[in-house]
N, C-alpha and C positions, 0 to 999 in steps of 0.2 A: 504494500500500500504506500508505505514512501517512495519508491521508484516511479509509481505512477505518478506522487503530485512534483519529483523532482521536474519528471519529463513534464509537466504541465509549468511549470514554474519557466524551464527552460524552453520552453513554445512560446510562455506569455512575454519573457523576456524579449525571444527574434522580434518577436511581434511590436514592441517596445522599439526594438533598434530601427526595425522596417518602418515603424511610424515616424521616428523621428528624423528619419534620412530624406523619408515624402516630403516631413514640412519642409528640410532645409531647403530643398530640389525646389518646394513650392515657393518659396521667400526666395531665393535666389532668379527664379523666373517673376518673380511681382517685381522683382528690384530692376529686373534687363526689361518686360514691360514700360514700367514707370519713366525708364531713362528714355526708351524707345519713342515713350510719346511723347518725354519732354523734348528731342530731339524733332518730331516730325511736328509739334506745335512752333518751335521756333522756324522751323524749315519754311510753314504755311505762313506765318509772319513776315518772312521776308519774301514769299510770292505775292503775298498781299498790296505791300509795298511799291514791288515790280510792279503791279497791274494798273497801281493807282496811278504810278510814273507813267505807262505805256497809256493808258485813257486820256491823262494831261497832254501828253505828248499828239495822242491822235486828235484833242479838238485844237490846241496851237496848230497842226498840219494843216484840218481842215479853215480852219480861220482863214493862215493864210494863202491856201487854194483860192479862196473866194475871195479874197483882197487881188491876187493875180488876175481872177477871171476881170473882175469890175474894172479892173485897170487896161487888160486888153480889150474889153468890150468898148470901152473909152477910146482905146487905139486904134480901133477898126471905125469908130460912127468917125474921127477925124479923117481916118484915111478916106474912107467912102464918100466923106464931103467933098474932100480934096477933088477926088477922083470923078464923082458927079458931076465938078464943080466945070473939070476940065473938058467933060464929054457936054456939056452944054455949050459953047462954043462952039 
């Protein structure tokens, strides 16, 4: 009868070491977790960033597109005058 609770004793023990090896394995993956998303929330932060740069930068583009066009549309009603002007004659 002692043999038997040895061997129980000595089961409940692996069982003991098995558990506490899970949590380390488990705390060990929450810690590489944790880091991972502190790593991919600052990564997303600086895309954030990036896009808000790239949106500033796309209506300064398109601003001055349309500053272009108004200025050659201005360049063509002069030329056309010019050119009207000559073919009336």
């Amino acid at each position: 009868m002692v043999e038997v609770a040895a061997d129980d004793f000595h089961a409940l023990e692996d069982k003991i070491h098995r558990t506490i090896e899970q949590l380390k394995a488990a705390r060990e993956a929450r810690t590489a977790a944790e880091r991972e998303t502190t790593r991919l929330r600052q990564q997303m932060a600086g895309r954030h960033d990036e896009l808000e740069s790239l949106r500033a930068d796309v209506v300064a583009l398109r601003r001055e597109r349309e500053e272009v066009r108004t200025r050659i549309e201005k360049m063509l009603k002069v030329i056309d005058s010019l050119t009207s002007g000559e073919t009336a004659r």
